[in-house]
Structure formats: C-alpha cells, structure tokens
C-alpha positions, 0 to 999 in steps of 0.5 A: 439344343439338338434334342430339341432340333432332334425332336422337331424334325422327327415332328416335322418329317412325321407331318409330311409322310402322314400328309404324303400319305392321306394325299390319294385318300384326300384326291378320292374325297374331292373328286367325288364331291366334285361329281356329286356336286356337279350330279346336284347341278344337273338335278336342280336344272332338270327339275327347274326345266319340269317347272318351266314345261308344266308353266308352258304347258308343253306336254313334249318338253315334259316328256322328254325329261322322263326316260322311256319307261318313266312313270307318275304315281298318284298317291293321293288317288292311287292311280299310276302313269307308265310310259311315253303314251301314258304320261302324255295323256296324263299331262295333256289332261292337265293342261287341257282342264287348266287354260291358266295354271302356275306350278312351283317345285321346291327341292329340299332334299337331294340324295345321289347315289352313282348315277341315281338320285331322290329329289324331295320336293314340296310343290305347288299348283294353281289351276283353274278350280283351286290351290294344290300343295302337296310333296314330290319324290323324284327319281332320277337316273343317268341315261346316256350321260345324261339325268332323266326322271325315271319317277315321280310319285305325288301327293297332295296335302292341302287343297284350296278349292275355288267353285267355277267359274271363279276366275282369276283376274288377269 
C-alpha cells in the first residue's frame, strides 16, 4: 500500500512541476492569439469600413483608410495607383462613371504577422454598365497603433455587362 501512495504522489507532484513548468509557455500562447485575435478584429472592421465608403461613394472616408504612400494595382489592366492624389483620382473616377454602385468584400483568408497582415478577399461590383466579380489582396500595416491599408491589388474574374442605358429599376 505505501508503494502505491508512493507511487501516486511521485505521479501527482510530476504533473504539477510539468504544469508549473509549461504555465509561461502557455501565458506566451494565449497572449499572442489574444493579439492576433484582437489585430483579426481590427482588419475585419477596416475592410467593413472600405465596403461602406466604396457604398457612399465617399472618396476622403476611403482615402483615410489607406497610409500616405498606399497604392491600387490593377492587375487585370496593369495599371498602378501611388499615393493620396493618385488613389483620389482613381476613386472619384469610379464614382464619378457610377450615380448607382453597390460593392460587397468578403475576406476569407486573414495571415497577421506582428504589425502587417494579407487579407484575401473575393468581391463584388455593381456599376452602371455591368457585374464585376473578381479577388482582392489587401495589405495592411500598423500605423501609429493603428491598421491601414497599405495595398490593394485587384483582379476581376468574371464580367456580367449590361449595354447603356440599361438601368436598374429602382
């Protein structure tokens, strides 16, 4: 019977120093998912808040998620979109060709790495002349404690074209 009781306790004070010792290593664990969950959080919002400033149509709220030297690469039309005065001419294009337009992001791929992150996302837009479909990279990065986009490169995959002036009924 003591060796058994023996036996137990040696088992029992084993768990506890292997517990005692893996505690920090467990702390660390948590408290980077915790961060990456809480970066995660930030990054959905963002690209929520680009949806509803591409909805508005409001060129500043979509400039001011972008960092100072943000770009747009167009990769179905090889064009590229540097800085503040270029990605405001790019959108108020856009907005400016489109009185209606609905545009949807869907991110389904999120990797963080300290303070930057590539958000994959599939994403939709009805304009004036047709349906575009097509996948977004987005990068993000930190600034001043905060997550800006610091690119986006686009491509469209599918087209649904209307002919003017098809209009949508309201």
């Amino acid at each position: 019977m003591t060796s058994e009781r023996f036996f137990i306790r040696r088992i029992l004070a084993s768990s506890v120093f292997m517990i005692l010792l893996t505690s920090p290593l467990i702390m660390t664990i948590n408290a980077t998912n915790d961060n990456s969950i809480d970066s995660e959080y930030f990054i959905r919002k963002l690209i929520r808040e680009y949806v509803n400033a591409m909805n508005k149509r409001s060129t500043e709220n979509i400039i001011s998620l972008f960092d100072e030297e943000g770009q747009f690469i167009d990769k179905t039309f090889n064009q590229e979109f540097s800085g503040i005065k270029e990605l405001t001419n790019l959108y108020s294009s856009i907005f400016s060709m489109n009185n209606r337009l609905t545009f949807t992001a869907f991110p389904w791929k999120i990797e963080i790495e300290e303070s930057n992150a590539l958000v994959t996302c599939s994403w939709s837009l009805v304009s004036n002349y047709g349906v575009y479909n097509g996948v977004y990279w987005i990068n993000t990065g930190k600034v001043s404690n905060e997550w800006k986009i610091t690119e986006i490169t686009a491509l469209i995959t599918v087209v649904h074209r209307y002919h003017p002036p098809y209009t949508l009924l309201s």
